[in-house]
gemmi code that builds the backbone of each chain (N, CA, C; Angstrom):
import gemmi

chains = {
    "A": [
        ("UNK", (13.196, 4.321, -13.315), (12.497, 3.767, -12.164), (13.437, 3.547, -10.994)),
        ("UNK", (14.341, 4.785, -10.656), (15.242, 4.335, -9.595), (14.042, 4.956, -8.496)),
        ("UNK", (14.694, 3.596, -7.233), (13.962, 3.790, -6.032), (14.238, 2.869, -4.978)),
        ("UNK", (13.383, 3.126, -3.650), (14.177, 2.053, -2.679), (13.563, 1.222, -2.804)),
        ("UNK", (14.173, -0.052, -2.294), (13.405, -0.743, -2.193), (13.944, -1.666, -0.299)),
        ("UNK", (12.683, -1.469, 1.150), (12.918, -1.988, 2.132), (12.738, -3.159, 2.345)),
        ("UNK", (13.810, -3.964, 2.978), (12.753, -5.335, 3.295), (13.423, -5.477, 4.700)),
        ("UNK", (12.352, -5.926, 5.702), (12.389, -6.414, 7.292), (11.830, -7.816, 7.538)),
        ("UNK", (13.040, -8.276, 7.922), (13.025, -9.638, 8.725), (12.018, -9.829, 10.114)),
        ("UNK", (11.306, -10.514, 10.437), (11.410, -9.857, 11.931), (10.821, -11.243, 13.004)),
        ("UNK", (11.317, -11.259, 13.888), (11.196, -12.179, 14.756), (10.613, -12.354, 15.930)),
        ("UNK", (9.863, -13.312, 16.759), (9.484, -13.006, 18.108), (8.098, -11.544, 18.332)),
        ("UNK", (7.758, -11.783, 17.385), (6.579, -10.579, 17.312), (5.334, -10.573, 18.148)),
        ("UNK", (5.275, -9.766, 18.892), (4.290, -9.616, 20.530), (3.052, -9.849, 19.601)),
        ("UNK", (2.462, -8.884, 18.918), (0.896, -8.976, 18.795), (0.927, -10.055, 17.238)),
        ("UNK", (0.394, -11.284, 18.078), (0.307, -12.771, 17.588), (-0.972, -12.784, 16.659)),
        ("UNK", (-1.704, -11.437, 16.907), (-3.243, -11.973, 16.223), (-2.829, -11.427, 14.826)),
        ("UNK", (-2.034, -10.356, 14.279), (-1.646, -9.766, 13.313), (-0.977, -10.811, 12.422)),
        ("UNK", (-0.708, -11.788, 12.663), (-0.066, -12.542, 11.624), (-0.899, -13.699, 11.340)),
        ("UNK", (-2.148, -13.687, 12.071), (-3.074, -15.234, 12.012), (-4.619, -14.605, 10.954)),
        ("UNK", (-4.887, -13.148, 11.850), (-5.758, -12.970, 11.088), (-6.306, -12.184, 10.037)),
        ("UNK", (-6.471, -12.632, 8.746), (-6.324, -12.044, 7.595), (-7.020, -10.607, 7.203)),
        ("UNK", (-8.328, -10.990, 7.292), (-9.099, -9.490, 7.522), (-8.161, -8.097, 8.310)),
        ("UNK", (-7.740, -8.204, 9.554), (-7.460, -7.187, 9.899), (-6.055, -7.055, 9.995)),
        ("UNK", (-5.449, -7.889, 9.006), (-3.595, -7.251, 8.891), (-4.296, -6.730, 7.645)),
        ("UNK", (-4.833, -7.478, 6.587), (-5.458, -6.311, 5.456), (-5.295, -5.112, 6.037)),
        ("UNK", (-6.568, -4.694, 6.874), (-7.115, -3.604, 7.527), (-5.586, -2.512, 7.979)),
        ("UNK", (-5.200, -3.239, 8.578), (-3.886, -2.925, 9.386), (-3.007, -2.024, 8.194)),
        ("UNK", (-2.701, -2.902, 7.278), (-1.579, -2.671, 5.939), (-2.282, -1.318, 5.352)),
        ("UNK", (-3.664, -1.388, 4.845), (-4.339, -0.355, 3.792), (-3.682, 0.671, 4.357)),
        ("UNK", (-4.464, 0.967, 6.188), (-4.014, 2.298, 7.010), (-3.042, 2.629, 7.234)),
        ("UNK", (-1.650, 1.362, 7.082), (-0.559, 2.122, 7.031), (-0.145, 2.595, 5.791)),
        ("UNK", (-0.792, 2.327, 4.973), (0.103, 2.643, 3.271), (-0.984, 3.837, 3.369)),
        ("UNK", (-2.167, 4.513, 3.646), (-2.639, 5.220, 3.577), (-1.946, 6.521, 4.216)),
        ("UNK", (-1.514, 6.263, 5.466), (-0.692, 7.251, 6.365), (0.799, 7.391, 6.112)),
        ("UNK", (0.913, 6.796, 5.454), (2.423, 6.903, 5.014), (2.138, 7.813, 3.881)),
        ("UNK", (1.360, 8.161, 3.292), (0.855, 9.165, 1.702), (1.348, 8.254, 0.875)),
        ("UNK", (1.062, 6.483, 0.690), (1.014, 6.215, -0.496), (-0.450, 5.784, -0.880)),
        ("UNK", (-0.366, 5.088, -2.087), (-1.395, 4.939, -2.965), (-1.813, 3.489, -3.186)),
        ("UNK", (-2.706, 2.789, -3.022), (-2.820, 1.710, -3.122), (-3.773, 1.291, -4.410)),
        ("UNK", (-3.449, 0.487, -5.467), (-4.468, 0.382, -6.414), (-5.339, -0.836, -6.504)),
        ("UNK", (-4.221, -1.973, -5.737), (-4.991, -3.289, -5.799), (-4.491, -4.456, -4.721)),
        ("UNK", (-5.108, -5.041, -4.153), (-4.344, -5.840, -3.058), (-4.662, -7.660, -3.330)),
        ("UNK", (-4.116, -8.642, -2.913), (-4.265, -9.897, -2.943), (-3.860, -10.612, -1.517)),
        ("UNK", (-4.580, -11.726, -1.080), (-4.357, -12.235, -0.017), (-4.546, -13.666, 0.055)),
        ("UNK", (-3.557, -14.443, 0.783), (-3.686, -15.940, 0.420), (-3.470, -16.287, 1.945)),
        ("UNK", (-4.259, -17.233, 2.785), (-4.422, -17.629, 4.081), (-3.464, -19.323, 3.561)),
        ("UNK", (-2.415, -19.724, 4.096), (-1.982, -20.668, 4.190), (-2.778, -21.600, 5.098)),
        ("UNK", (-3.013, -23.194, 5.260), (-4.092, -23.967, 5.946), (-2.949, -23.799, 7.665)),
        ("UNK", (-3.944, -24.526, 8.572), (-3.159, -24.264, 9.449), (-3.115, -25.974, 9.325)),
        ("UNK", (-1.703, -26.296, 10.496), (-0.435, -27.434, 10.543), (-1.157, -28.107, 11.868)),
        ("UNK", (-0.081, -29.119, 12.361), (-0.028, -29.649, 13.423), (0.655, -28.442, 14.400)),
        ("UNK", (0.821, -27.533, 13.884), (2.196, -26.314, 14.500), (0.655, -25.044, 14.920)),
        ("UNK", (0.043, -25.354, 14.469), (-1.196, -24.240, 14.575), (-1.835, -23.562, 13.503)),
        ("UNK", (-2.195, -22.190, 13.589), (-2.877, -21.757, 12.552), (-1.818, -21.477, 11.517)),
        ("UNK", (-2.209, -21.506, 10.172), (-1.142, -21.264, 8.937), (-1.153, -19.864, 8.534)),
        ("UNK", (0.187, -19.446, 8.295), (0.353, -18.145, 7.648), (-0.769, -17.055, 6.838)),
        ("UNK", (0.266, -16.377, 6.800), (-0.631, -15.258, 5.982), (0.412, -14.679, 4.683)),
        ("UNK", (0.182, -14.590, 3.247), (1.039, -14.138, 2.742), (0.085, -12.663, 1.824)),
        ("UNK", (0.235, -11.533, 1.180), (-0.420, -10.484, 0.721), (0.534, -9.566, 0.103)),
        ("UNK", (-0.122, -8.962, -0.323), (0.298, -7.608, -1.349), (-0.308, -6.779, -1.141)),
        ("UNK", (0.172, -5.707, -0.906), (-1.004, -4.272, -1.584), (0.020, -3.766, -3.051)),
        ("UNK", (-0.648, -4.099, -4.287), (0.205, -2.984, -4.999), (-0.472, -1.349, -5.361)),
        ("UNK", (0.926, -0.834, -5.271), (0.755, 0.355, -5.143), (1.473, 1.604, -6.291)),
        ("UNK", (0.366, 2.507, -6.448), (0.787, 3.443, -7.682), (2.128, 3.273, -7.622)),
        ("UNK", (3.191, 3.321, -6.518), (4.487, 3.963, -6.303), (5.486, 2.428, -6.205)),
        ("UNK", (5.031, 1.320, -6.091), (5.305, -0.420, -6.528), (4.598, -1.284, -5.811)),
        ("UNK", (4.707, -1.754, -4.423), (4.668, -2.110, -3.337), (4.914, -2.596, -2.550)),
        ("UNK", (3.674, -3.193, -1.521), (4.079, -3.675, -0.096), (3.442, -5.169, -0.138)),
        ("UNK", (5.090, -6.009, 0.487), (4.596, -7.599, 0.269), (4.491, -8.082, 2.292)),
        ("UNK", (3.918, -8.803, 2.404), (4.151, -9.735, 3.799), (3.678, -10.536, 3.694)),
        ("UNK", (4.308, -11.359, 4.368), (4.334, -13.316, 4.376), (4.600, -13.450, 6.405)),
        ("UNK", (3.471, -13.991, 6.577), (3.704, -14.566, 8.393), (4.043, -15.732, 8.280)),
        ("UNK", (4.787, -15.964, 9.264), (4.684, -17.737, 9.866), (4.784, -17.267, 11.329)),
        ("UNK", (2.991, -17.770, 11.558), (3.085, -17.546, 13.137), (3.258, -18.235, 14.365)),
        ("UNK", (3.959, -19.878, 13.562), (4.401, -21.062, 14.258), (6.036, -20.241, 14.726)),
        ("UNK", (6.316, -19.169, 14.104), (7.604, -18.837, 14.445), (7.987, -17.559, 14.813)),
        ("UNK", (6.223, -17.063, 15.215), (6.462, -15.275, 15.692), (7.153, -14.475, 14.400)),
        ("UNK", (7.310, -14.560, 13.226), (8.049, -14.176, 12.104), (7.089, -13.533, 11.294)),
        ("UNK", (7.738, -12.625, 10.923), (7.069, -12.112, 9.621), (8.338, -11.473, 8.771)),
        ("UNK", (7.825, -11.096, 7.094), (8.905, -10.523, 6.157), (8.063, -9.687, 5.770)),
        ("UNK", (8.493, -8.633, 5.994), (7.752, -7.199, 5.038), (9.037, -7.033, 4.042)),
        ("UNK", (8.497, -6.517, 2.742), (8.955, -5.755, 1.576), (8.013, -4.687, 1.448)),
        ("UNK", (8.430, -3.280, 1.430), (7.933, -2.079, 0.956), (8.973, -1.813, -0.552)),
        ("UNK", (9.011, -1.346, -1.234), (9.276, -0.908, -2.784), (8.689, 0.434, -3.045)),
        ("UNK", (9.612, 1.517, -3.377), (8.743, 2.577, -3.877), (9.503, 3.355, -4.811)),
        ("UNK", (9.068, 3.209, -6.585), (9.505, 4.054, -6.838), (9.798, 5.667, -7.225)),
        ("UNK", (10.912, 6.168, -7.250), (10.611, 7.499, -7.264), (10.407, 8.217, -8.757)),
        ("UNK", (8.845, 7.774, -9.160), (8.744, 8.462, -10.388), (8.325, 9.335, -10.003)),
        ("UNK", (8.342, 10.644, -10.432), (7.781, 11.718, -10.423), (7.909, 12.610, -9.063)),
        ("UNK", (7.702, 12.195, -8.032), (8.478, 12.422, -6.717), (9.272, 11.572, -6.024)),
        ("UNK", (10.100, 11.889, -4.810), (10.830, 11.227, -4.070), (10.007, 10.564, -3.253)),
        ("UNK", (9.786, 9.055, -3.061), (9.101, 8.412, -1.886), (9.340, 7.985, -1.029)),
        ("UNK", (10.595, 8.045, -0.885), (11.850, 7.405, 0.278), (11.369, 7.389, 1.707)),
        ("UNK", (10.985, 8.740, 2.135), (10.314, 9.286, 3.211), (8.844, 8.314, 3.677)),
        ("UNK", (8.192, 8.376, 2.440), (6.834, 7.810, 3.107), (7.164, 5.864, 3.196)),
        ("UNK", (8.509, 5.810, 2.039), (8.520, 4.347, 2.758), (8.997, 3.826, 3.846)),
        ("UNK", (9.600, 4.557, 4.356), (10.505, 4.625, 5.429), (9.204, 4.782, 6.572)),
        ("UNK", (8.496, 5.953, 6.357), (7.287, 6.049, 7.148), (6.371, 4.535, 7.327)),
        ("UNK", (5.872, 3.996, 6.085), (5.312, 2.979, 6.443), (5.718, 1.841, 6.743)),
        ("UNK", (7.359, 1.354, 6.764), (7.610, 0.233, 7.619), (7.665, 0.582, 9.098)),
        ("UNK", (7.980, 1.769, 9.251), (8.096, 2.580, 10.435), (6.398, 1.724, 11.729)),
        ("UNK", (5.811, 2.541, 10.470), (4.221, 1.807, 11.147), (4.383, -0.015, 11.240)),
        ("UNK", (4.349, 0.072, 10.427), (3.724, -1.474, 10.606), (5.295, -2.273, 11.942)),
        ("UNK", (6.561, -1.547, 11.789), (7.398, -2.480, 12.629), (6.721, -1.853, 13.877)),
        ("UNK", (6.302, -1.170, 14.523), (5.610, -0.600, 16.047), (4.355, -1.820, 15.891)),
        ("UNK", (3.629, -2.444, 15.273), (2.529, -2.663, 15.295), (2.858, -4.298, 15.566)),
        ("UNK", (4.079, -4.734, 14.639), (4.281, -6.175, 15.029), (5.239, -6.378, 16.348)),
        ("UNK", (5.999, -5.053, 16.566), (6.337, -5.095, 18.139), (7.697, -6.092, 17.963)),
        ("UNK", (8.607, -6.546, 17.051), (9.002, -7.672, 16.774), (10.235, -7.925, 18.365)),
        ("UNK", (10.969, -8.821, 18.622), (11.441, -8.962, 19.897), (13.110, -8.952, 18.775)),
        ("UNK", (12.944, -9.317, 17.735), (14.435, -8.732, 16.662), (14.292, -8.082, 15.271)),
        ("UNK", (14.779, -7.695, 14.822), (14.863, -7.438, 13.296), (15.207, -7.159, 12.390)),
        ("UNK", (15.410, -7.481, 11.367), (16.620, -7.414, 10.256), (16.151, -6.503, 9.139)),
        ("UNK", (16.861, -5.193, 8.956), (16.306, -4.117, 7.689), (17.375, -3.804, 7.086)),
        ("UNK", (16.984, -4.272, 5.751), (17.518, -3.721, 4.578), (17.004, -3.012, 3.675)),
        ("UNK", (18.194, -2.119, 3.053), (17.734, -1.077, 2.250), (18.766, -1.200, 0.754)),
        ("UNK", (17.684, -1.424, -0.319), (18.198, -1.418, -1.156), (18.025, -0.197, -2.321)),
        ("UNK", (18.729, 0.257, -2.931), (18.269, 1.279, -4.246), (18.746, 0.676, -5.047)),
        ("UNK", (17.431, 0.662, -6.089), (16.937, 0.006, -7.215), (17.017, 0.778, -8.559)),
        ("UNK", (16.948, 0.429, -9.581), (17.080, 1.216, -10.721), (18.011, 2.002, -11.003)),
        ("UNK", (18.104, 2.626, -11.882), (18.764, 3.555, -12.593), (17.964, 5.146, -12.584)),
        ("UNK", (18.884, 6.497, -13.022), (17.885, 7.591, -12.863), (16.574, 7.110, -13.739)),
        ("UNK", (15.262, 7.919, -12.887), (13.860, 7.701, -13.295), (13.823, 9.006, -14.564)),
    ],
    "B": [
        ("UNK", (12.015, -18.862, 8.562), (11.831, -18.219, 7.328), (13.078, -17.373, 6.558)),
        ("UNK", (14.570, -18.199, 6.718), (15.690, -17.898, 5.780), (14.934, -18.000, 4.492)),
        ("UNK", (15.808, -17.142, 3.348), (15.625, -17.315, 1.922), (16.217, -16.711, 1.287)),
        ("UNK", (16.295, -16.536, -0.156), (16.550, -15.862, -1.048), (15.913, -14.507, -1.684)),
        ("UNK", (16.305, -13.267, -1.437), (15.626, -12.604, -2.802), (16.407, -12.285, -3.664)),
        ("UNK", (16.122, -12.062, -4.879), (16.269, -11.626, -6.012), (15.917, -10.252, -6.619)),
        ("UNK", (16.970, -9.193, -6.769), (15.844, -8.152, -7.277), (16.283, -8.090, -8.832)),
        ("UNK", (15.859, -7.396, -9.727), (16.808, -7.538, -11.226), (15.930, -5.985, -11.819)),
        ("UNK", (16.343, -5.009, -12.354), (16.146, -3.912, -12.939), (16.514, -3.933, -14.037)),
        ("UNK", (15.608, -3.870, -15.088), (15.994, -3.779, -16.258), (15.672, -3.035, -16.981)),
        ("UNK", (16.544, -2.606, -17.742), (16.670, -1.481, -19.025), (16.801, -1.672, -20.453)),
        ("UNK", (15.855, -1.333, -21.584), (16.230, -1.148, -23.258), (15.978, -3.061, -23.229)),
        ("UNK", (14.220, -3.262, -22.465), (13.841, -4.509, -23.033), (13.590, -4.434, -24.655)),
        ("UNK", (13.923, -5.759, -24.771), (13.700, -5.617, -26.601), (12.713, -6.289, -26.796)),
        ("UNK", (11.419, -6.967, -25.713), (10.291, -7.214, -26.086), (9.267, -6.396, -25.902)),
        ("UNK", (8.901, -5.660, -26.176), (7.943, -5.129, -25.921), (6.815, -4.983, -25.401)),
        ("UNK", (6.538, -5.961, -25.787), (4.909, -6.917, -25.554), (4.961, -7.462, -24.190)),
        ("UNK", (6.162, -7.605, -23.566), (5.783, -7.797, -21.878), (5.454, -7.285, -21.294)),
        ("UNK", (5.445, -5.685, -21.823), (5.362, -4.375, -20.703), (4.053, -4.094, -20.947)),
        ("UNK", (3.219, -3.921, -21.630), (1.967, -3.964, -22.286), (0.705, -4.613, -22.141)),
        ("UNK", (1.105, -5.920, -22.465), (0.197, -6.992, -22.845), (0.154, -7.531, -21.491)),
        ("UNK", (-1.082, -6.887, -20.682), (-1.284, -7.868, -19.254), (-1.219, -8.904, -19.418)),
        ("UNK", (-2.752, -9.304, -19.717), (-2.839, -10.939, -19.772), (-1.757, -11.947, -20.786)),
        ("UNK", (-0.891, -11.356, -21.295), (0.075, -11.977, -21.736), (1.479, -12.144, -20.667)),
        ("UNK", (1.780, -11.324, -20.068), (2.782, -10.854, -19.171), (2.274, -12.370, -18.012)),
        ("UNK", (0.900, -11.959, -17.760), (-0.050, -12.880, -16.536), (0.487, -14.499, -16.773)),
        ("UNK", (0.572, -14.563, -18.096), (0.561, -16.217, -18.556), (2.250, -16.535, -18.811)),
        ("UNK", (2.871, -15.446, -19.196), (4.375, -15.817, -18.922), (4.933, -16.102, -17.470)),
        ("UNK", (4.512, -15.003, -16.766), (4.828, -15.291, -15.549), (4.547, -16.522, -14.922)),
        ("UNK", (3.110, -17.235, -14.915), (2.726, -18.286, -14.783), (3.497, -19.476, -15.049)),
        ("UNK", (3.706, -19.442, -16.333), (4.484, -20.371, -17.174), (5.899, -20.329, -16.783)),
        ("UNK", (6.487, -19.364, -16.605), (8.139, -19.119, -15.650), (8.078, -19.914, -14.430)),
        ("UNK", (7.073, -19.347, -13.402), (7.052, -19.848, -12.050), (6.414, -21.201, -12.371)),
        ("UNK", (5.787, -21.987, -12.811), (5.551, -22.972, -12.750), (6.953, -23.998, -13.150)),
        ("UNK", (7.629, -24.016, -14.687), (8.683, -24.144, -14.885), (10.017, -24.149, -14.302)),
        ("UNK", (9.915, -23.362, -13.059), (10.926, -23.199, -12.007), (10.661, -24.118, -10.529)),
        ("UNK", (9.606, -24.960, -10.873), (8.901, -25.834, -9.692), (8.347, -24.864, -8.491)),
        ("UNK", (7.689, -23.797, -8.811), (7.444, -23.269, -7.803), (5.774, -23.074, -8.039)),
        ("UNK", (4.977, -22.836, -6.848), (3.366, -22.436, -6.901), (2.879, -21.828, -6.554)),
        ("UNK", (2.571, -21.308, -8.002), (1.098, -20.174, -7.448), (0.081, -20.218, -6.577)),
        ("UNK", (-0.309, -19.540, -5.631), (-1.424, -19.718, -4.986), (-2.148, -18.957, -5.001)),
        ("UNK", (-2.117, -17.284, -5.569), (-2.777, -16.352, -6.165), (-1.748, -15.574, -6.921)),
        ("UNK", (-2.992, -14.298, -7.614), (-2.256, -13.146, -8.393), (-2.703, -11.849, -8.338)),
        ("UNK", (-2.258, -10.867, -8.657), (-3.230, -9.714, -8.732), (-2.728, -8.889, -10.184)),
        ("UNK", (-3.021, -8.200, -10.967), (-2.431, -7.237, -11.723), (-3.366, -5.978, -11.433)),
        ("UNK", (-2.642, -5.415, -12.097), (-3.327, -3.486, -11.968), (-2.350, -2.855, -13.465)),
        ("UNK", (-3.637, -2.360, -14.091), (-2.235, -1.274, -15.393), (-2.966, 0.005, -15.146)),
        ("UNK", (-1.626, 0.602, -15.136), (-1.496, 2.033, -15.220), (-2.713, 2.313, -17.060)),
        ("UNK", (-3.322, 3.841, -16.561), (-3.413, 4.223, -18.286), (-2.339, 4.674, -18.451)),
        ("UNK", (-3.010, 4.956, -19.881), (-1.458, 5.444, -21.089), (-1.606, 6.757, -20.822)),
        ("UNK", (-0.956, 7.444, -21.417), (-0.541, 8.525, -20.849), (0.273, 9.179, -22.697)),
        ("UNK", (0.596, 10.411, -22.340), (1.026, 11.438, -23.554), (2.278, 10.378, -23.891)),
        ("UNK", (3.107, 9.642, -22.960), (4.461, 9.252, -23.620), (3.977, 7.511, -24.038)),
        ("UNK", (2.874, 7.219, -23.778), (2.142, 5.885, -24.477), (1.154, 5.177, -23.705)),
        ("UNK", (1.180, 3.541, -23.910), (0.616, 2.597, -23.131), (1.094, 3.118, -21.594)),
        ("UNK", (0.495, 2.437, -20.762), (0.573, 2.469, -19.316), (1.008, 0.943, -18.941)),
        ("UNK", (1.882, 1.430, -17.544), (2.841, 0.292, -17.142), (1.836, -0.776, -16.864)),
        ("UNK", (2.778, -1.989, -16.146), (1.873, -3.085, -15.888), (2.722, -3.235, -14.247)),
        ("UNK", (1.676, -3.605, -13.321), (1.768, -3.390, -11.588), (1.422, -5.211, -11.492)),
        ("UNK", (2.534, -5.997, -10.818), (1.812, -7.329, -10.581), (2.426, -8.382, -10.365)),
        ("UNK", (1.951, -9.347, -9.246), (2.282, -10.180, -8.214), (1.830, -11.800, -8.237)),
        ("UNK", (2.552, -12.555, -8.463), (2.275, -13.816, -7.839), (2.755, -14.121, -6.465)),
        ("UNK", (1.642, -14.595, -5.635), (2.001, -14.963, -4.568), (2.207, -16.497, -4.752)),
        ("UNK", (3.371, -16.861, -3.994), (3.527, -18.531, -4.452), (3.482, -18.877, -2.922)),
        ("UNK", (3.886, -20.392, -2.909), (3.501, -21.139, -1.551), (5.398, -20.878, -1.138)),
        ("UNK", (6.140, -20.496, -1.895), (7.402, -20.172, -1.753), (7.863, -18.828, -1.044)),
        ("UNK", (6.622, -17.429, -1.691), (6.650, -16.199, -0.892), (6.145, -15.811, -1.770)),
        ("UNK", (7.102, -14.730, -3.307), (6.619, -14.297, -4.254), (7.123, -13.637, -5.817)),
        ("UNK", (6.604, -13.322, -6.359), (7.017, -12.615, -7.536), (6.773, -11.724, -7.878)),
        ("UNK", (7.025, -10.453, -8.073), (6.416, -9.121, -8.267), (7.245, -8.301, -9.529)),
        ("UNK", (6.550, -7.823, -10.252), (6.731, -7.265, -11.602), (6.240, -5.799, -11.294)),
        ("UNK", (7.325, -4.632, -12.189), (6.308, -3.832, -12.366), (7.210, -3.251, -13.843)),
        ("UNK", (6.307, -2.897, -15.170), (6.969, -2.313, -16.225), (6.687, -0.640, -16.325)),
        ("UNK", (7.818, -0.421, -17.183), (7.580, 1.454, -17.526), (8.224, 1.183, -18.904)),
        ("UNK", (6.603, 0.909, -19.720), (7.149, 0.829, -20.872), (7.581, 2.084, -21.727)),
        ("UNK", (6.964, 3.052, -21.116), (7.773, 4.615, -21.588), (9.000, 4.769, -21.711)),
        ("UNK", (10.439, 3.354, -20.920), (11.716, 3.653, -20.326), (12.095, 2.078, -20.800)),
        ("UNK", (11.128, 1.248, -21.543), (11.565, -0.258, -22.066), (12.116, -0.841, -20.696)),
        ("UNK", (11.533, -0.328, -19.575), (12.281, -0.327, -18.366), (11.459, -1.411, -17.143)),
        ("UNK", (11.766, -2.678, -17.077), (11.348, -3.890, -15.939), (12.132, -4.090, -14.887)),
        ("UNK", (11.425, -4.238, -12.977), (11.640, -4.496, -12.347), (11.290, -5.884, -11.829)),
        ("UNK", (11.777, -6.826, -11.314), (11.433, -7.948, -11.199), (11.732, -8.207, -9.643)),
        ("UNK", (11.274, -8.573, -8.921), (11.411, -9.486, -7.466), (11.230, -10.810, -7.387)),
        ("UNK", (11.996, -11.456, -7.126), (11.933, -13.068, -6.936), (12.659, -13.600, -5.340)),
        ("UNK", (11.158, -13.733, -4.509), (11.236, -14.047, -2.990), (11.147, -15.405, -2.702)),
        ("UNK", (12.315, -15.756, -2.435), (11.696, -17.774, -1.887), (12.207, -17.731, -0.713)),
        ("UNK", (11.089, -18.260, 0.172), (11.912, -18.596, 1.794), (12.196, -20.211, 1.529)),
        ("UNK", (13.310, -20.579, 2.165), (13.337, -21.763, 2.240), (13.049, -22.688, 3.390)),
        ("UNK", (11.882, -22.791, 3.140), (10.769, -23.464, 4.718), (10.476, -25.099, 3.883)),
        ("UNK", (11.237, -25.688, 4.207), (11.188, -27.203, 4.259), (11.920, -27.615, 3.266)),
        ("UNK", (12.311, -27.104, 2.201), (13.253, -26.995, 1.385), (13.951, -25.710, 0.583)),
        ("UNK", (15.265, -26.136, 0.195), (15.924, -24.903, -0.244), (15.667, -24.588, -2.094)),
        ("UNK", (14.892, -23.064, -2.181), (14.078, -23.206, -2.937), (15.120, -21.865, -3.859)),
        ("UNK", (16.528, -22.102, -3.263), (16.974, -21.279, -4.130), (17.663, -21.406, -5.577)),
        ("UNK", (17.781, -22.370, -5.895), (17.791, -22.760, -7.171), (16.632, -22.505, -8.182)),
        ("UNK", (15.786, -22.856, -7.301), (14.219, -22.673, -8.371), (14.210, -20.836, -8.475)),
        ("UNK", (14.297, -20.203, -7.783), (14.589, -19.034, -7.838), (15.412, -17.973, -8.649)),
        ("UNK", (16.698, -18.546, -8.974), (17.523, -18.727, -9.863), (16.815, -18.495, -11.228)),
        ("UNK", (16.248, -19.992, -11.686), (15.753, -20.850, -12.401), (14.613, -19.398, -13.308)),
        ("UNK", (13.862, -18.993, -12.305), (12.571, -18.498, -12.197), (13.123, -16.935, -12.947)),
        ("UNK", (14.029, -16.396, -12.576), (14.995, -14.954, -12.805), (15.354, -15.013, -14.060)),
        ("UNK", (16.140, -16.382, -14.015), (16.818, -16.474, -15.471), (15.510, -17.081, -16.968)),
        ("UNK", (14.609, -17.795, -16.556), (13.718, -17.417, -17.157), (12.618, -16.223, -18.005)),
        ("UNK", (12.850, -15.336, -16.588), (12.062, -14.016, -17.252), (13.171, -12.808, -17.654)),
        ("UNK", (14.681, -13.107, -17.220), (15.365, -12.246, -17.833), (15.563, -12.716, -19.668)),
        ("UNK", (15.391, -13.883, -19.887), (15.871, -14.184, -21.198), (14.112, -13.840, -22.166)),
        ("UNK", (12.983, -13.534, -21.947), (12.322, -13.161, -21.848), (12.507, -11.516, -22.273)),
        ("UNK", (12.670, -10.882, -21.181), (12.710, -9.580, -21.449), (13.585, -8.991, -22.704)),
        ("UNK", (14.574, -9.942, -22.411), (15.896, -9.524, -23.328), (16.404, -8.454, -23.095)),
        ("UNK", (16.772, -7.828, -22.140), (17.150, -6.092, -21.953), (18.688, -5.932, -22.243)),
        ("UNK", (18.754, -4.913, -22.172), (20.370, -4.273, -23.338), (20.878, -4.241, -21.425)),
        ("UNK", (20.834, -3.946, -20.726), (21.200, -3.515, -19.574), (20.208, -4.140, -18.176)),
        ("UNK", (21.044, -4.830, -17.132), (20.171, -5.480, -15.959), (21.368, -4.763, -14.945)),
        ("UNK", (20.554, -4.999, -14.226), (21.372, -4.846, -12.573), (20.691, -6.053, -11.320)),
        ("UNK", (21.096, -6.696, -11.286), (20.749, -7.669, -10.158), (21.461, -7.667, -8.690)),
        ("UNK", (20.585, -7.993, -7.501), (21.048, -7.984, -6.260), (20.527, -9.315, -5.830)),
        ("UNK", (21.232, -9.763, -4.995), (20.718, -11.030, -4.425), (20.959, -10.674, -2.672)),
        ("UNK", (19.933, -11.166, -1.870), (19.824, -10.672, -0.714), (19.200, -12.049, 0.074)),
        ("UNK", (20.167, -12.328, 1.262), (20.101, -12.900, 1.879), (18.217, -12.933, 3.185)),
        ("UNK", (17.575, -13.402, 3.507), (16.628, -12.930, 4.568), (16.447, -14.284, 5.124)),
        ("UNK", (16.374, -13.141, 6.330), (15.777, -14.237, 7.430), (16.289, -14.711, 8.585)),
        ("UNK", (16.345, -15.301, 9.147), (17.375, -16.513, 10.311), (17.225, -17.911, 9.963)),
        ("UNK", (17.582, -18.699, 10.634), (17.740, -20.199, 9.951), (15.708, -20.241, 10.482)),
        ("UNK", (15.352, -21.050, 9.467), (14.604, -21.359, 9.620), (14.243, -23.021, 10.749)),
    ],
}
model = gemmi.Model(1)
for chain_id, residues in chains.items():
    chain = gemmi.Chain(chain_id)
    for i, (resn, *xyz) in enumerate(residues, 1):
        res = gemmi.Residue()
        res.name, res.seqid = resn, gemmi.SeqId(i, " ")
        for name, pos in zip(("N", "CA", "C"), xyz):
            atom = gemmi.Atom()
            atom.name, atom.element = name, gemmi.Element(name[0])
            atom.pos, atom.b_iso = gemmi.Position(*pos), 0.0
            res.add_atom(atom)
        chain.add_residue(res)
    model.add_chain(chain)
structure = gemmi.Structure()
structure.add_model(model)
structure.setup_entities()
C-alpha cells in the first residue's frame, strides 16, 4: 500500500461560504474527487455549533476506493486543513491527487499555504 | 488550527481480525479514541469485497471534535494504515494523540511500522 499521502494548511481563504456551508463544500469535494479520476465510495459530515466567534466549522471525509480526502474548517480563522491520501494499488494515483488538491486549493483561494507531501507505505 | 498528525503504516499484522471484522475494527477504534480522551462526533466505514486473494479491505474514519482518525486495511498484505489528526484548538491534544497511536499499534501487533509525525498549521 505504498502511496502519497497530501496535506494543506491553508489560511486567509477568500470564498468564506465554502467553509460555513455544509451541503455545498460536500457538493464542491464529490466534483473535485470526481475530476481528479478518483473514486468515491462513502462520505461523512459533521457541522460543528456555531460560537460567540460565528458560525462553527465544518469537518468531512469522502472515503475513497484509492483512501481519502479529509477537511476540517474553522471559519472564525479563514482556515481550512485538507488531507488527500491515495494509494497506489494497482495504478499510480499521484497525478490525480495532486490534481484534486490542485482543485479544491483554486476554490478556497487561500491568502497562504502550507503543503506537504508525504509517501506512505512500503512497495504495493 | 496548529496540530499534530500522525501517520503509521503497517506491515505482517498478527491480528487478523482487525482487517476484516468491520464492526469489530468500528468498536476498537471507538474504544482507542475514547480511551485517549478524545471525541467522536461521527463515523463512516466502507469494505472492499473479497476478491481471488481473500476478504476485502476495511476503508474508515472517525471524525472527532479534535479532527480525525482514518484507517484503511489490505488484509491480502496483513498490511494497516492509520492517521491520527489532532489540531490543538483550545488545548494541546498531542499527547492524547500519542496515546490514541500507541493504542491501536499494540492492537495490530505488526512485525514492521513506519511512523511520521507532521507538524500542521500556524499557531492557532
Amino acid at each position: 500500500m505504498n502511496g502519497l499521502h497530501l496535506t494543506a494548511d491553508l489560511h486567509g481563504c477568500r470564498r468564506a461560504h465554502w467553509l460555513t456551508d455544509q451541503p455545498a463544500l460536500a457538493t464542491l469535494c464529490r466534483h473535485a474527487v470526481a475530476s481528479a479520476g478518483l473514486c468515491c465510495v462513502a462520505e461523512q459530515w459533521h457541522r460543528f455549533p456555531a460560537s460567540a466567534q460565528g458560525a462553527g466549522g465544518i469537518t468531512g471525509v469522502l472515503l475513497l476506493a484509492e483512501s481519502h480526502l479529509a477537511i476540517h474548517t474553522w471559519p472564525e480563522r479563514a482556515a481550512v486543513t485538507l488531507d488527500v491520501y491515495v494509494c497506489n494499488f494497482g495504478r499510480d494515483n499521484s497525478q490525480a491527487a495532486e490534481a484534486l488538491l490542485a482543485g479544491l486549493l483554486a476554490e478556497f483561494a487561500p491568502e497562504s499555504q502550507h503543503i506537504q507531501r508525504l509517501q506512505r507505505g512500503a512497495a504495493c
